[in-house]
C-alpha positions, 0 to 999 in steps of 0.5 A: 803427798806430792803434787799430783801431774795431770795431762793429755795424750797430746803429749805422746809421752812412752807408756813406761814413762807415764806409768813410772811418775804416776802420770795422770792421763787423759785421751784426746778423741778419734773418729773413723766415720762415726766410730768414736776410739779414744786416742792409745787406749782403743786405737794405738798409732800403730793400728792408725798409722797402718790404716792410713796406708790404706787411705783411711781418714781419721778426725779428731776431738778435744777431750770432753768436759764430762772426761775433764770434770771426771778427772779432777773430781777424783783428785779433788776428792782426795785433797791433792793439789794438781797442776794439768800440763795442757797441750797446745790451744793453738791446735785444740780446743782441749785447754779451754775445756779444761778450764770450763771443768776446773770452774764446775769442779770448785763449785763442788770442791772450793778449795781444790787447788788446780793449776792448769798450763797452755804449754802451747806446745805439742807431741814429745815436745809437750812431753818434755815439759810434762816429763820435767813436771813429774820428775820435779814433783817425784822429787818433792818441789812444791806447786809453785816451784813446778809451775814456775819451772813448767812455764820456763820450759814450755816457754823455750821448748824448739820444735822442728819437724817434717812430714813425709806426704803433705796431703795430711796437712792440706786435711788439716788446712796447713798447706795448699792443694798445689803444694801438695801434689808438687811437693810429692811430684818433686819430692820436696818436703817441708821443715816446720815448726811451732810458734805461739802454738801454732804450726809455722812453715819455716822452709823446704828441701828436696831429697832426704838427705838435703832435708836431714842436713838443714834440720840439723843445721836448724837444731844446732843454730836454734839449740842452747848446751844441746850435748847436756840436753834430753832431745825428743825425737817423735815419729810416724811409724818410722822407727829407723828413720828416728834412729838414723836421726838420732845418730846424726844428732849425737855425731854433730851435737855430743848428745847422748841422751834422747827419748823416741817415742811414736807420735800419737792418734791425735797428732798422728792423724793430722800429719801422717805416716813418716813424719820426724819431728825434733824437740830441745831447749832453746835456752840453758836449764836450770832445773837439770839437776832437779831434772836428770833422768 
């Protein structure tokens, strides 16, 4: 029996994906007012994103223990051993509950064996690393074989993203007011990216054209063999804007493989409709054989 991955739906992996390796998925939550909806299972990005067009505001919740306890009781019943790839505990408290659960569990179960790894990443990027989980375990590596190899991933996964209107961030504490509303004034966009799990602004460019130049520049500085890498591409809602995105990479990288995928209600409701973000290895693989899609 291989070793079961578990995850959260912060990872914005696409559905066949999740269903090809056996995934085990759990949903982050979503509020409209008091309306609860349980993120790609009751509310997909598409409908979310479309209500945000019309000034609907979302809140989120991090996945609730009963959700957590639930799932690993399933598996501990079973006698499967589980490693839960987490999303970030620099954006959600969702990793912390997941150890609060694993510590109910084992009182039950006492010989459950449950890996559980802050990736301290977010949206494909943490997919990335869920997705390398599942190939290794789909090709029979033990648990200590994909911990290691999760752990090296999570810790060389590159995020570099933008936001198309920085009046979700400000929600979210992220930017100021003033930034806000001269950034939409003057058309500036930022470039961010994700640093010890955390959102980091890294700088600004105005204009879309001055904005996709700079990321590639970033991605090609910060990047390692990016031609022999999966990128993940994430988007608002913004299919075309992804797809022009991913032939300037393949023109000025060589790569020829990518993942898109819409970024999802949790992640979504914070930065908004139209953001693009980008994720690769900062460092050479040695897992890509094991790994190849």
């Amino acid at each position: 029996m291989s070793v079961k991955i578990i995850t959260d739906s912060g990872c914005d992996l696409p559905q066949e994906i999740i269903k090809d390796y056996e995934i085990d998925l759990i949903p982050l939550l979503v509020y409209h007012g008091e309306e609860e909806y349980r993120d790609g299972e009751t509310i997909t990005p598409t409908e979310l994103y479309a209500n945000m067009r019309v000034k609907k505001v979302y809140k989120t919740a991090q996945v609730p223990l009963p959700l957590f306890v639930e799932t690993f009781k399933k598996h501990a019943a079973e006698g499967r051993e589980c490693i839960y790839v987490g999303f970030s505990s620099g954006l959600s408290g969702t990793f912390e509950t997941s150890v609060l659960a694993k510590d109910e569990v084992l009182r039950e179960y006492p010989d459950f064996v449950l890996d559980l790894i802050d990736t301290k990443c977010a949206s494909l990027g943490f997919g990335l690393v869920v997705l390398k989980a599942a190939q290794l375990a789909k090709a029979g590596k033990s648990r200590a074989e994909i911990v290691e190899a999760v752990r090296f991933y999570a810790k060389n996964m590159e995020h570099i993203f933008t936001v198309d209107n920085l009046e979700y961030l400000f929600r979210g504490g992220r930017v100021s007011r003033t930034a806000a509303v001269v950034g939409e004034l003057l058309n500036v966009k930022p470039i961010l990216n994700v640093e010890d799990g955390k959102l980091v602004p890294l700088e600004k460019a105005r204009g879309t054209k001055k904005l996709y130049a700079r990321m590639i520049e970033l991605i090609k500085e910060r990047g390692v063999n990016l031609a022999d890498q999966t990128i993940g591409i994430s988007h608002g809602d913004d299919l075309a804007a992804a797809e022009e995105f991913k032939e300037l990479l393949r023109e000025e990288t060589g790569c020829q493989k990518f993942i898109i995928s819409m970024i999802g209600c949790a992640i979504g409701s914070h930065s908004g409709p139209g953001t693009l973000a980008i994720f690769f290895l900062r460092d050479k693989d040695p897992y890509k054989k094991e790994t190849a899609l």
